[in-house]
Structures are given as C-alpha cells and as structure tokens.
C-alpha positions in Angstrom: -12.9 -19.5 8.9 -15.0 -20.4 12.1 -14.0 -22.9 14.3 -12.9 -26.3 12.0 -13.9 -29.2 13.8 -10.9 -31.1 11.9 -7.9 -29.4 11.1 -5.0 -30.9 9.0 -2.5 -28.8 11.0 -3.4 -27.8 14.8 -0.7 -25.1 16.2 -1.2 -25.6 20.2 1.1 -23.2 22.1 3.5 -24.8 25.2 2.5 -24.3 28.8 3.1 -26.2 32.1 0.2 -28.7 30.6 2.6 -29.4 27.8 5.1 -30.9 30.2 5.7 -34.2 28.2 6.8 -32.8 25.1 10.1 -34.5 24.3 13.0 -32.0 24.9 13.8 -32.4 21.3 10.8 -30.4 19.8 11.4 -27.8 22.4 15.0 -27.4 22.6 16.1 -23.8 21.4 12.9 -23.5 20.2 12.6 -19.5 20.1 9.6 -16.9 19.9 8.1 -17.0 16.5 9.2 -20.7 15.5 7.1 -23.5 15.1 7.7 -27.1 15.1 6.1 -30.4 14.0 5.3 -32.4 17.3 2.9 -35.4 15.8 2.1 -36.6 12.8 -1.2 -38.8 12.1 -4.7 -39.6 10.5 -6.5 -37.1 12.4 -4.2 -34.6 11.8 -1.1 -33.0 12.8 0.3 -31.2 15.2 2.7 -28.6 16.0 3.4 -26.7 18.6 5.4 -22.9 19.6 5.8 -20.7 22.5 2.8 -17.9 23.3 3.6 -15.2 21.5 4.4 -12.1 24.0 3.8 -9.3 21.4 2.3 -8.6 18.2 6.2 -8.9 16.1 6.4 -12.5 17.8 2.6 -13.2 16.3 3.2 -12.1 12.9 6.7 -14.0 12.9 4.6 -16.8 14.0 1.6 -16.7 11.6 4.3 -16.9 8.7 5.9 -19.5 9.9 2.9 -21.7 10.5 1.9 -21.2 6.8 5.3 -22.7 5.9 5.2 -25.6 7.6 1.9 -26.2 6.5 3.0 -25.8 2.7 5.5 -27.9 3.3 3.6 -30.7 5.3 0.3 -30.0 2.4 -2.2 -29.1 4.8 -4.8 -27.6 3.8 -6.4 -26.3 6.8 -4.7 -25.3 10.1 -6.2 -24.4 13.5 -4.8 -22.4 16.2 -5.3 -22.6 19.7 -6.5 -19.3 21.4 -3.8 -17.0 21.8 -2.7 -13.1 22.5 -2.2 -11.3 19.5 -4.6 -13.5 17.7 -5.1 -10.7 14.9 -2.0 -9.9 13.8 -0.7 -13.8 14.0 -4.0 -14.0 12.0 -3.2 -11.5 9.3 0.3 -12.9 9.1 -1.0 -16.0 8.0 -3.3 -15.1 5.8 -0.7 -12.6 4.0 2.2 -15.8 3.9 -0.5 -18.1 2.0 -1.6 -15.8 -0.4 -1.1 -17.2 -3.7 -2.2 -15.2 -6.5 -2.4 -18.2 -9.5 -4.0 -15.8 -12.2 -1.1 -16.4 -14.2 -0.5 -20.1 -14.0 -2.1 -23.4 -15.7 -2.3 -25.0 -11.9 -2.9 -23.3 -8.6 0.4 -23.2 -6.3 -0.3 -25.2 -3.0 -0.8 -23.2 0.2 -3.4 -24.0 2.8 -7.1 -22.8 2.0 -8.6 -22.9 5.9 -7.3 -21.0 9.0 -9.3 -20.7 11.9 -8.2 -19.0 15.3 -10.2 -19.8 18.3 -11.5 -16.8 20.5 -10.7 -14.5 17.3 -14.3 -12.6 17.3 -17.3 -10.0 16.8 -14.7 -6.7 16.3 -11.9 -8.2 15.9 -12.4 -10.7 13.4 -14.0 -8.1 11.4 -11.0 -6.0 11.7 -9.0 -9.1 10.9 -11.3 -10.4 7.5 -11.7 -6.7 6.2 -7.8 -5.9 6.2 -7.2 -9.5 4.8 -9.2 -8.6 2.3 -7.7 -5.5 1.3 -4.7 -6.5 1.3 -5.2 -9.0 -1.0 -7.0 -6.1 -3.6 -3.5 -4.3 -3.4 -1.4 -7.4 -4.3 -3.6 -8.5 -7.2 -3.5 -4.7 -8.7 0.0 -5.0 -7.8 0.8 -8.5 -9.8 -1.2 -7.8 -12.7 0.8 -6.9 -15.4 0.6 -4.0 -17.4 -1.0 -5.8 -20.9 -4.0 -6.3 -18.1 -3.6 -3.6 -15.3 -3.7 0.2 -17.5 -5.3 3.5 -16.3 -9.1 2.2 -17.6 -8.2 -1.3 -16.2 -7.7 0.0 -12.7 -10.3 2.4 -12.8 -12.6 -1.0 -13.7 -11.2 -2.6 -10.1 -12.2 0.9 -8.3 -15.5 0.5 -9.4 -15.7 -3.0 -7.9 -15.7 -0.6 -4.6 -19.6 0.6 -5.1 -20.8 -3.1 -4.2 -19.3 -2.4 -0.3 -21.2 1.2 -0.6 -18.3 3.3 -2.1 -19.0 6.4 -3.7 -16.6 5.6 -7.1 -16.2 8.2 -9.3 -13.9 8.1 -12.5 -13.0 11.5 -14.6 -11.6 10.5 -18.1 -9.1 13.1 -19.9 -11.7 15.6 -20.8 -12.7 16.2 -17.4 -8.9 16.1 -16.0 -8.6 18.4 -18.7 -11.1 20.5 -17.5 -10.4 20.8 -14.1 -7.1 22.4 -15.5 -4.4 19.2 -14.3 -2.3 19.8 -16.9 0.7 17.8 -15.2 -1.5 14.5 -15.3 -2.7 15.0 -18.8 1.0 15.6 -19.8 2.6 12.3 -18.0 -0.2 10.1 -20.3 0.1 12.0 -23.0 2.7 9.7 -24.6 -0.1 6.8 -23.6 -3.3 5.4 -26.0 -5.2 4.6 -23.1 -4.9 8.3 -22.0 -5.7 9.5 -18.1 -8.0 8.8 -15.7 -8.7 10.4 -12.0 -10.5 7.6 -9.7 -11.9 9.3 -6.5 -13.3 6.9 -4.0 -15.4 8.2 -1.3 -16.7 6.3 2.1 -19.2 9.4 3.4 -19.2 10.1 7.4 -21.4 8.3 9.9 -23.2 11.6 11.0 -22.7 14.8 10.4 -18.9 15.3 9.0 -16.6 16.7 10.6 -13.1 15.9 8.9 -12.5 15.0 5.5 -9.2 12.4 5.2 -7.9 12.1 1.9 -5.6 9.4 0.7 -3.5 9.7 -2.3 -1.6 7.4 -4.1 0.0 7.1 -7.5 -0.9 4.9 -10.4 1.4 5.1 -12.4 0.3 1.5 -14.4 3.8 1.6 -16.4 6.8 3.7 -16.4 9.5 3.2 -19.5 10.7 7.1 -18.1 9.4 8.6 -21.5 12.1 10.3 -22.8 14.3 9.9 -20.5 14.2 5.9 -20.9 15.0 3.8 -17.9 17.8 1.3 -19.3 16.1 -2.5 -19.7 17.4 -3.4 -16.2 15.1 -0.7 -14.0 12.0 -1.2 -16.7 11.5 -4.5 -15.9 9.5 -3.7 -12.0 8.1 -0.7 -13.8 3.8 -2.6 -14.1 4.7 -1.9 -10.1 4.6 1.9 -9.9 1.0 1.6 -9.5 2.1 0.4 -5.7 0.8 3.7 -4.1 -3.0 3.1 -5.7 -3.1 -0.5 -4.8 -2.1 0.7 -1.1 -4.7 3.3 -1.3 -7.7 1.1 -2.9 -6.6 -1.6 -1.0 -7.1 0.7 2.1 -10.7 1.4 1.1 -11.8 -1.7 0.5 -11.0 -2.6 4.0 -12.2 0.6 5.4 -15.6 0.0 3.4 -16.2 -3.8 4.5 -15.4 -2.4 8.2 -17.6 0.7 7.6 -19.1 -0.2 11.0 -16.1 0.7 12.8 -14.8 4.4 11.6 -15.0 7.2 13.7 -17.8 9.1 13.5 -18.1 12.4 11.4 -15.0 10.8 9.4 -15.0 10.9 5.7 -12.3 9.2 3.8 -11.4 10.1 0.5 -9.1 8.4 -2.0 -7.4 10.1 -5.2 -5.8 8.0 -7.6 -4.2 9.3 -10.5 -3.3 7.2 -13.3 -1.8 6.8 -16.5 0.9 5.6 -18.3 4.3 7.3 -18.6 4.6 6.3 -22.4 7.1 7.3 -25.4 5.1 8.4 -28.4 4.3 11.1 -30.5 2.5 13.4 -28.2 4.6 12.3 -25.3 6.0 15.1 -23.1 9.7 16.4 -23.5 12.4 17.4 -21.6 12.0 21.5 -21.2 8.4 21.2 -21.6 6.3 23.6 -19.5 2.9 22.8 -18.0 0.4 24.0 -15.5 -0.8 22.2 -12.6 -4.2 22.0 -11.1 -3.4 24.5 -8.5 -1.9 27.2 -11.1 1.5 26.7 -10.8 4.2 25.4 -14.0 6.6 23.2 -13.7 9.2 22.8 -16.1 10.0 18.9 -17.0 13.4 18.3 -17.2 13.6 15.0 -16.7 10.2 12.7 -18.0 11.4 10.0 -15.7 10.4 12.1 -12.5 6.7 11.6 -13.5 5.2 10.5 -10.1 5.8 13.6 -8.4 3.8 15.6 -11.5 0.4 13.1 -11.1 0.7 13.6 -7.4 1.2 17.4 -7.4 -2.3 17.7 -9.8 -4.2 15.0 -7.5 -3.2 16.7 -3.9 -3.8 20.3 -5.6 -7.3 19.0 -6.4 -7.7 17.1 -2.7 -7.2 20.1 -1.2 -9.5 22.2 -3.2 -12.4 19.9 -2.6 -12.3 20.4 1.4 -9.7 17.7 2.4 -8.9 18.7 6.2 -5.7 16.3 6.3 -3.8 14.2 3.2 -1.9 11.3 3.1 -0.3 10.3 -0.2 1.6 6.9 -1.0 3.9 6.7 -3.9 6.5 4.6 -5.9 8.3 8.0 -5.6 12.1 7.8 -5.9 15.3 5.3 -6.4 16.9 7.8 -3.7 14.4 6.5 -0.9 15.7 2.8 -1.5 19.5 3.9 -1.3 18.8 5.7 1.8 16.5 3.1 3.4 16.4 0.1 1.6 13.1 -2.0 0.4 11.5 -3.0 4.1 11.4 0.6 5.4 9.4 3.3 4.0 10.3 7.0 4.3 8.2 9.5 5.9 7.8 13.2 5.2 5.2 15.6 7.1 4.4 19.2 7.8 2.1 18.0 10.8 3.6 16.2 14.3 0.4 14.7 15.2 -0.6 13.3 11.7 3.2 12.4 11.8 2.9 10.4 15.1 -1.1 8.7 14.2 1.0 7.4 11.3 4.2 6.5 13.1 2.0 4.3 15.7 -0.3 2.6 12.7 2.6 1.9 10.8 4.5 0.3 13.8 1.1 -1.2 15.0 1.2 -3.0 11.5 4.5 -4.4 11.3 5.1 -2.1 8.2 7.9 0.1 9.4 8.6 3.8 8.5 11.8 6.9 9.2 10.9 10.2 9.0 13.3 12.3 6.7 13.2 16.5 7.0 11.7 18.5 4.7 14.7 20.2 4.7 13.2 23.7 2.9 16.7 25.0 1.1 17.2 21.7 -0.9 13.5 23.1 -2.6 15.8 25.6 -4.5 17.2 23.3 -6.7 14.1 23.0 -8.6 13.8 26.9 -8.6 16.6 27.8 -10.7 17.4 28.3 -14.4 13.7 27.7 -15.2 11.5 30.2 -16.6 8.7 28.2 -14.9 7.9 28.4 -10.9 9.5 25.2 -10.6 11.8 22.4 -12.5 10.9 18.7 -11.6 13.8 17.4 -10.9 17.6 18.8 -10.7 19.4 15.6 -12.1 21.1 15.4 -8.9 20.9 11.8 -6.8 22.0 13.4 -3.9 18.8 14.3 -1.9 16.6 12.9 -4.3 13.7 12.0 -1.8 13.6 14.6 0.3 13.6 17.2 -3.1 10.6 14.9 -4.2 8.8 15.7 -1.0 9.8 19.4 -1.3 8.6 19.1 -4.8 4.7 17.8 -3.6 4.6 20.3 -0.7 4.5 22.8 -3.3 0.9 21.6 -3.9 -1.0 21.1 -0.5 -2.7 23.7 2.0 -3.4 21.2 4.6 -1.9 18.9 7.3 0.4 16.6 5.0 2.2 13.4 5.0 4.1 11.8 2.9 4.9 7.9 2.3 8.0 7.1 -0.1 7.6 3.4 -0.5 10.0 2.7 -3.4 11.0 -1.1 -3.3 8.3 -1.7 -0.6 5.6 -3.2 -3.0 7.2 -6.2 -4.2 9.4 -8.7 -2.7 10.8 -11.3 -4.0 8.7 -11.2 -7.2 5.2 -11.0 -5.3 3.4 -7.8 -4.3 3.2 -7.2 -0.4 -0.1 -4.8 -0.3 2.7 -2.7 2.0 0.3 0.3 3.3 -2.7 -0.9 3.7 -2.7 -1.8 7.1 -0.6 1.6 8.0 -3.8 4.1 6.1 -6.4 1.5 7.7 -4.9 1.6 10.9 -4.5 5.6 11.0 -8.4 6.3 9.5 -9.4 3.8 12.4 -7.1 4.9 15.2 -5.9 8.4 14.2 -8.9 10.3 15.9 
C-alpha cells in the first residue's frame, strides 16, 4: 500500500535516537526479531534492529506479520529501511491466507506499507507478490477444482497482463507426435493439455528463455499405485506449473523491466496420472516428441515422461536456454530434505544466473552431477531406447535428470523441487522468485 497515515502496527527500527527504550524490549533482542514496545489508541508499536542483509529482512518481515496476527492488526507500517524489498516480500508471503476453502476468512493483516519502497522497486516488489500468490492458489486448489482444463482456464487469465496464452488439447498433442504426454493422461477423462505462455521481446529478439514445469494436477501412480499415505500431497505435483505461471505473471505485470531482445516462454504440461481403462501399463512402449521410446516400467515415474515431451518440443520451437521445475522424485527429498531444492545443468553460467537468483531469493538450491554412467540403467533389458525408471532408490534424482537430458539440445537446467511446494499444509509459490529473478538478472 502507499504510505498509511494510521497504522495499527508501526515497526520503527532502533538507533542512537531510540536511546530510552527500556532495556527490557531490547535485551537479547537479535537480528530478525521483533518486539512489542507500546500499546495504544493510535496504534502500536514495535520495534527491531536494522536489518544488515536481505536473510535478516525476510526473517524480519515474517516475524512482523506474526505479531501482528497475534496482536489483530490489520495494517502495519514500516519505517524506511535497507532491504526494504525482500522484508517486503516476506511479509506479504507470511500473511497470505488463502480462505477459498473456509466459511470465514482466517485473520492476518490486510495493509502493509514500507516507506521509501518505490518507482522500480515497488514494482519489482508488487509484481513478485503477486505471482507468488498465483502459484500458491494453483498449488492449494484441490484436485476436484484444479485438473489439466482447470489450470489451462488460470493460464488464460495471463492474456489480460498481455501474455500470448496458447492451449493445445489432446488432438493437437497428439499431433505434434508427444506420445509420452498423451500416454501419462490416458488413464484420465479430462485428458491432456499443453499450455504455452509467451511474453514476446522488447525489440528485436535475440534469446528465447523457456521455462518448463510439470502439471501433473493428480498423481494416484497409475498402476503402480502410491500406498494411501504418499497419495494424500499428490493435487501438489502440479508444484512445477504453478512455479512456472506464477513466474509469468510476475514477469508480465513487470514487463517494463526485462532485458531487451528477451523472450520468455513457459511450457506446461498437464494431465492426470489416472488408473482406468486406457491407462498406461507397466512395459508399455511409447514415442516421444523428439522420436525417441521409452519403455514404462514403472507408471509412477510419470513426471519425467510430460517433461521429456514438453522440453523435446521447447527445443524444437527455437528455445536458446531451458529451465524446467518439477515435483520430480522422492530421492531428491531423502538427499536434501523439503527447504533445499536440487539442481542439475549441462551449462556453468546458466548454472551460476540460477545459483545467484535463487540465493538472492531466499529459496535455496545444491547442484547434484549429472553423473553420465548412472544413465545406463534405463538403457538395459529394454527393447526401447530407454526404460523410465530402474526400480532402484539409489540415485533416483540424478537418473531422473539423466532421464530428461535425453530430450534437450540446448543450455539446460534442471530444478527438483520435491517437498518444496508445501509446508506445513500451505503452498509456498517456491520458484517463482528464483525463474523471475534469473529472466530479470541472468543477462
């Protein structure tokens, strides 16, 4: 909001002008902490060190937004700061309250202003906001609302920022020969759809990003059924296509700011992974977008066959660099829990654009090899060029990764975020500000 001239929370930060504050508000009071100084009709106060970084910010702006649920204010000010932004965005993100779903609306203030937060930066601040929130509602929708048609209904919301939104349903998939996607919903009565989003270049073009990301609406694991206890998260293995349209719905609202000649590009494939009677079956054989079969010996490693069609077909319609986001394996979460997110790349310097967006972000990510002999798993005892999974845990991300690399002809990276999406029963919109910040940044 702009500047409130009354504020039922002000944050003010501590200085030598804050001298009289009682030692007992500011004892052990560390970076990132608030507390309550003053309580009264024209409103209350707290106060908290100046953050020295952007971590200390965000830690800050979640905090705030706690104690301001807690005390019911419903709008909150904030003295000018460093690191206004990303305290900014962290507030914004802790009172998000998505109340689709409920007979009353949960509390949680409905006004933040930051002083000196402007022109550029406010934009940057409002349009990733904004995005983020896109990918948590696609994210906490569940699947009797959110399906393949459903989400390609949201996309289309797109076209009123000036997004090019185009939707193919399963005769065009069909048609353009992406057998692997038309196999993973066959099993499904909404059937497939393909959603490309396009923001066009300022200028003449000159590179052509592409951002992938799978939507996967719900996964029971077909044939290969999950047991009731992993099906439960399953309406969230669309979490790589809400990172990804949540990414271009900032990117279109700050359309002012990408680099120039930049086109951006996002490829959602969707469907649901479905038991039925033309689902697909272990030792099936189909052929991809780019030509290649793949044998499906498991039904539950379905994410990796949408992906491989929708990166075949990025790369065939002039992609220079792709970036895909996925759901992708139960491995990654072993190996790196649910706050870090793997990363994969045959390029260093898309690598590193990503590496310093992500960190820039707060949303952290490892890179893992692409360690080419594990790729040989999924070569054997199959009378197509590939298997799509080995049954083997051991390695299970890093053969995934092999697995999509198998599909792409450009610079390539990679983003396992299994376990990222959700947290603690609410979606987190994890990736959007890593994709925004690396289309913005990443020249």
């Amino acid at each position: 909001m702009d500047r409130l001239e009354r504020a039922d929370l002000t944050l003010t930060f501590l200085g030598e002008a804050q001298a009289d504050v009682p030692t007992q508000v500011t004892q052990k009071l560390n970076a990132g902490a608030v507390r309550l100084l003053s309580r009264g009709e024209a409103g209350d106060v707290a106060v908290a060190l100046p953050p020295s970084n952007a971590a200390e910010a965000r830690e800050l702006g979640t905090a705030l937004v706690k104690l301001a649920t807690d005390l019911g204010a419903q709008t909150v000010r904030v003295e000018q700061t460093p690191h206004a932004g990303a305290l900014t965005l962290a507030a914004l993100a802790a009172g998000y309250r998505d109340s689709r779903y409920r007979a009353e609306a949960r509390p949680g203030p409905t006004g933040f202003s930051v002083e000196g937060l402007a022109g550029e930066g406010r934009a940057r601040v409002e349009a990733l906001a904004a995005g983020v929130r896109f990918a948590r509602d696609l994210v906490n929708a569940p699947a009797n609302v959110l399906n393949p048609v459903t989400l390609a209904r949201e996309a289309r919301s797109l076209e009123a920022l000036g997004a090019d939104v185009d939707v193919w349903d399963g005769t065009e998939i069909e048609a353009r020969g992406m057998g692997l996607l038309v196999a993973v919903a066959a099993g499904s009565a909404t059937g497939p759809r393909l959603i490309r989003v396009t923001l066009p270049s300022r200028g003449e073009r000159t590179r052509v990003i592409a951002l992938v990301g799978k939507g996967v609406t719900f996964d029971t694991g077909g044939y290969s059924i999950k047991p009731a206890a992993g099906m439960t998260t399953m309406k969230n293995d669309m979490g790589g296509a809400a990172a990804v349209l949540g990414a271009m719905r900032a990117l279109a609202e700050a359309r002012d700011l990408l680099p120039e000649g930049v086109e951006v590009r996002a490829y959602v494939p969707a469907a649901e992974n479905m038991v039925g009677p033309g689902a697909m079956r272990p030792g099936d054989i189909y052929r991809a977008a780019n030509g290649k079969t793949v044998e499906v010996v498991n039904t539950d490693a379905e994410g990796r066959l949408i992906l491989a069609d929708a990166l075949a077909v990025a790369c065939d319609e002039g992609a220079t660099e792709i970036v895909d986001v996925a759901t992708l394996t139960g491995a990654k979460m072993v190996a790196l829990g649910s706050d870090v997110a793997a990363l994969f790349s045959t390029d260093a310097d898309l690598t590193a654009r990503l590496k310093a967006s992500a960190e820039a972000s707060g949303e952290f990510v490892w890179e893992l090899p692409l360690h080419a002999p594990y790729l040989k798993a999924f070569q054997k005892e199959t009378l197509a060029d590939l298997r799509n999974a080995d049954m083997v845990p051991a390695g299970g991300s890093i053969k995934a990764a092999l697995f999509l690399r198998e599909f792409v002809t450009r610079p390539w990276a990679h983003l396992d975020i299994a376990g990222n999406a959700q947290k603690d029963g609410q979606a987190t919109g994890w990736g959007v500000g890593t994709l925004v910040g690396y289309v913005l940044e990443g020249v």
